[in-house]
C-alpha positions as CSV (number, residue, x, y, z in Angstrom):
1,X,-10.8,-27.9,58.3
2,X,-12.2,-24.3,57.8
3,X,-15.7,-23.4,58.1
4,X,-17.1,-23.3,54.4
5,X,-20.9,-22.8,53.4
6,X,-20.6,-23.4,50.1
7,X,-18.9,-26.6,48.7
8,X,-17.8,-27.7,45.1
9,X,-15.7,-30.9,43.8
10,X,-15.2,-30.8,40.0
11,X,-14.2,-33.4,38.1
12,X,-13.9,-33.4,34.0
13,X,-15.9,-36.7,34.0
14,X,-18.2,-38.5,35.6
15,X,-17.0,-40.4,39.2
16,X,-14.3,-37.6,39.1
17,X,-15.9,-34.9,41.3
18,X,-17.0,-37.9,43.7
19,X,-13.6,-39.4,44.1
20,X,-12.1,-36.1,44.2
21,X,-14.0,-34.8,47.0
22,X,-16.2,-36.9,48.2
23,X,-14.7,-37.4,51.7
24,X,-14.6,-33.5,52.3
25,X,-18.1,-33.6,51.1
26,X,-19.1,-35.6,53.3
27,X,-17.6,-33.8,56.0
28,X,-18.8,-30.0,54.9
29,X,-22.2,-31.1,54.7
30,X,-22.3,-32.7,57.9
31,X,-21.1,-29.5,59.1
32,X,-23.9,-28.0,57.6
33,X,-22.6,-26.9,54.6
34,X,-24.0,-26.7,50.6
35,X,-22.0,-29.2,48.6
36,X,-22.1,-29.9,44.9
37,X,-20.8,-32.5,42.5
38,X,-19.8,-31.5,39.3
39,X,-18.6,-33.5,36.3
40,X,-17.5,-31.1,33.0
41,X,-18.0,-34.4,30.8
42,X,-21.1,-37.0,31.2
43,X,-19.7,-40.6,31.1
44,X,-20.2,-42.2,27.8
45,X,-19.8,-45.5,26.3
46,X,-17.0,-45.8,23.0
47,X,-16.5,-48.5,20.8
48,X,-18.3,-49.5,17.8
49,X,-19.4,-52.6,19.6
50,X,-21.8,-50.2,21.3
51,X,-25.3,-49.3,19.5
52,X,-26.3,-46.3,19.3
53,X,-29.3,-46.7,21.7
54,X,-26.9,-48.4,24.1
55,X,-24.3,-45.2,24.5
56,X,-28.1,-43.3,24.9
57,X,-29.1,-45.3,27.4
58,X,-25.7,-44.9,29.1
59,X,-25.6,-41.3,29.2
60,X,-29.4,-41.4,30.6
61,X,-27.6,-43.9,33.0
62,X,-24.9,-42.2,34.1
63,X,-27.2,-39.0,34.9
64,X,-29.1,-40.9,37.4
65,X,-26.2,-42.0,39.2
66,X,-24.8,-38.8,39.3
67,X,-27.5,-37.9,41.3
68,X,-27.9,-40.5,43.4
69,X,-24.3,-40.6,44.6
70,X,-24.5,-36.8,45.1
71,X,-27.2,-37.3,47.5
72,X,-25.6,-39.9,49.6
73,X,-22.6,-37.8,50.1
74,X,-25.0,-35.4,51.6
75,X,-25.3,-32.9,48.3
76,X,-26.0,-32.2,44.7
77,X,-24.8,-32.6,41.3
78,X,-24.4,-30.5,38.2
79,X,-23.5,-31.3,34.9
80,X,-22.0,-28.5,33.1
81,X,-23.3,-29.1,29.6
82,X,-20.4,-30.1,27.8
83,X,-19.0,-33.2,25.8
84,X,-15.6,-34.1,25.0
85,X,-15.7,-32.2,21.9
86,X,-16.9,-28.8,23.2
87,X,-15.1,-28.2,25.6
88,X,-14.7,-24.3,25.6
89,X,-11.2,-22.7,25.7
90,X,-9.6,-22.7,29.4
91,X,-10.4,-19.0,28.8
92,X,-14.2,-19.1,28.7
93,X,-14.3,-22.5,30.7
94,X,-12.6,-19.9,33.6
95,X,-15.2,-17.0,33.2
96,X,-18.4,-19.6,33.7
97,X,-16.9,-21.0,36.5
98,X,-15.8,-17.6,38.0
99,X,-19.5,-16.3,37.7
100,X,-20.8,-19.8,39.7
101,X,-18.5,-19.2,41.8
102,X,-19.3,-16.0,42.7
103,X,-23.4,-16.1,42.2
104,X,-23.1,-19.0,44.8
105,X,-20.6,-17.4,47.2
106,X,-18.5,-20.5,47.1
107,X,-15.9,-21.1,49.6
108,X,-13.9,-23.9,48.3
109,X,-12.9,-25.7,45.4
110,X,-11.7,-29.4,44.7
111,X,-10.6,-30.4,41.4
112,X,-7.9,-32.1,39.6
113,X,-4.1,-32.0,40.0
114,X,-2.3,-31.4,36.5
115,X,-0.5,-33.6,36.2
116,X,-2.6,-36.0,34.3
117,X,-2.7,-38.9,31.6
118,X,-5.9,-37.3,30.4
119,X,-6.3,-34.0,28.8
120,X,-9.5,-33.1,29.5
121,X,-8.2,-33.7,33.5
122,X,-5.8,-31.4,32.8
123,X,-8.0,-28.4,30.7
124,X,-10.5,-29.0,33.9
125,X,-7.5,-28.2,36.5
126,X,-6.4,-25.0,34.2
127,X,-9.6,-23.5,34.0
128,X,-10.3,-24.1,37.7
129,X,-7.5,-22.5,38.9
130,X,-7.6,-19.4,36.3
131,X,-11.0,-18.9,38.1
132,X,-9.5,-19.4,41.6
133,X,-6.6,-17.3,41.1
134,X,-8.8,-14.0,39.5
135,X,-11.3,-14.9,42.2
136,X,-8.6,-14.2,44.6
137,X,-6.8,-11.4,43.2
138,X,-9.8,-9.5,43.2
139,X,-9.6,-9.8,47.0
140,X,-11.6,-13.2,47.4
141,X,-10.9,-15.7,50.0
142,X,-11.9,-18.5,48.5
143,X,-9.7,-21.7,48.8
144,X,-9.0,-24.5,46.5
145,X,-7.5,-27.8,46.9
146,X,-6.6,-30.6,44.0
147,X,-7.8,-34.3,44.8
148,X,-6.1,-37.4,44.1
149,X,-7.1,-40.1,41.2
150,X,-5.2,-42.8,39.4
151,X,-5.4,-40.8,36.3
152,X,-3.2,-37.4,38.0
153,X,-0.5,-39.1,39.7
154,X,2.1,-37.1,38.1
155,X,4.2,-35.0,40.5
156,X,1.3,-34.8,43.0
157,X,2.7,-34.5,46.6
158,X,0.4,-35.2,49.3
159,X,0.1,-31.9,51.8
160,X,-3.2,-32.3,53.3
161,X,-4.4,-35.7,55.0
162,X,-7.8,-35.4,56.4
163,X,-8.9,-38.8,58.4
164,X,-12.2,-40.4,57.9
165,X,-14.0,-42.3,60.1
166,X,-15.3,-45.8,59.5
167,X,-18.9,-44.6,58.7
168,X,-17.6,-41.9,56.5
169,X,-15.6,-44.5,54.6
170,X,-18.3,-46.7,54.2
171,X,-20.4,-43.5,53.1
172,X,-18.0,-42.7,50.3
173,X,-17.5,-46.3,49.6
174,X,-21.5,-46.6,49.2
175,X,-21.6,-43.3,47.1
176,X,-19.4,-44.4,44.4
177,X,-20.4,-47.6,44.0
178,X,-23.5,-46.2,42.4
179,X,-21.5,-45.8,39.5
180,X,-21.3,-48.7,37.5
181,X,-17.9,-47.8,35.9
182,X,-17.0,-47.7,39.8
183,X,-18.6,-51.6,40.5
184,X,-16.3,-52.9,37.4
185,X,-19.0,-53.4,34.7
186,X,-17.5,-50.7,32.2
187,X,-13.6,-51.0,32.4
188,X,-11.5,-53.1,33.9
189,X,-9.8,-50.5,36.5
190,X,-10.3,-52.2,39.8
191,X,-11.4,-48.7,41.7
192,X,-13.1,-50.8,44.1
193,X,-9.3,-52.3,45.1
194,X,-7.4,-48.7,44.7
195,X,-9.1,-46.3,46.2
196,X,-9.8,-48.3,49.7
197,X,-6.7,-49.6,49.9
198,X,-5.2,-45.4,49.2
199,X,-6.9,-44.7,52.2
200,X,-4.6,-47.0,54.2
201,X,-1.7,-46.3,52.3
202,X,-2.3,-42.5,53.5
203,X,-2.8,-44.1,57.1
204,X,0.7,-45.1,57.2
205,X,2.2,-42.0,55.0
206,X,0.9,-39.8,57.7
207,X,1.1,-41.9,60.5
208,X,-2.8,-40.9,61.4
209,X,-3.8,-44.3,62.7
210,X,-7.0,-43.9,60.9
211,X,-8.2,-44.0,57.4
212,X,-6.8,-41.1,55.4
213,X,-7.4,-39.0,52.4
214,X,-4.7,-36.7,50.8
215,X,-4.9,-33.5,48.9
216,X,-2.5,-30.6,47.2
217,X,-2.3,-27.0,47.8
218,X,-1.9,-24.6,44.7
219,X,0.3,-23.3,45.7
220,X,1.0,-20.9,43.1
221,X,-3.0,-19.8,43.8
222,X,-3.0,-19.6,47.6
223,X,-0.4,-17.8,49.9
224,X,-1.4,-19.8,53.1
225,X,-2.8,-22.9,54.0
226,X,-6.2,-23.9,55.1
């Protein structure tokens, strides 16, 4: 790991930033770094069985555990304002992050991979990078790496594996299961199942021994590795 200050994992909705990068949260801030959470899209109940007081209450729900599972990684959280349909064009979605990027001094970046079932994963990962890559052509150094979830499987090839200890595990573990979509009471996903069992699946992949997380370089974004 490099020495970063400044730490951001975003994710186009909520749990995304947290899964993401929650392991390298965990570790930054421990080294004493600022880390951030950062969902483009607040979670959101759909369906016409829902009232509209319950999808409210939701949101209001989903805020709170933001927050709470930001904390127990060892950061924040920020929402960036948006729902599914405003999303800005990758254009302007580039320039706002660009200019938090560089009012915080941010070091690295954790987002999505592109290759995605989702769209909103995949407008998320374009304007990340845009940002990134004029970031760095402008002579910044700072670094960005895409996370793994179920939804981005799509050509992503494992090139960083980080190991976790056991408390860090059980850290992450703890912080996502704030979420209630993580627990199992919004979809049926079993994220409780996948993403432990990923972290021994990357155990043998790398041959570490130890619980493992994975990550890809952009490598059309940075000319050397981390």
């Amino acid at each position: 790991m490099t020495q970063c200050k400044r730490v951001v994992s975003i994710g186009a909705h909520s749990l995304d930033a947290e899964l993401l990068g929650g392991p390298l949260l965990i570790k930054y801030a421990q080294a004493g770094a600022q880390v951030t959470c950062s969902n483009v899209v607040m979670g959101r109940l759909e369906g016409d069985e829902h009232t509209a007081e319950e999808k409210e209450a939701y949101v209001q729900q989903v805020h709170c555990e933001s927050k709470v599972a930001a904390a127990k990684l060892g950061g924040d959280c920020r929402w960036l304002g948006y729902s599914s349909a405003t999303m800005p064009s990758t254009d302007e979605f580039a320039d706002e992050l660009e200019k938090w990027f560089e009012d915080e001094h941010v070091d690295l970046v954790i987002t999505h991979w592109r290759g995605s079932m989702h769209p909103r994963h995949v407008a998320t990962h374009d304007a990340v990078t845009q940002a990134v890559k004029k970031m760095r052509l402008k002579g910044s150094h700072i670094q960005l790496l895409y996370g793994l979830t179920f939804e981005d499987l799509n050509g992503f090839i494992p090139q960083a594996y980080f190991t976790l200890t056991q408390e860090e595990v059980d850290r992450w573990m703890d912080a996502l299961s704030e979420y209630a979509i993580f627990r199992g009471e919004v979809n049926d996903f079993p994220y409780r199942d996948y993403y432990p069992t990923n972290l021994r699946v990357r155990d043998i992949e790398s041959g570490s021994g130890e619980p493992t997380v994975c990550y890809m370089f952009p490598s059309l974004v940075m000319n050397e590795l981390l």
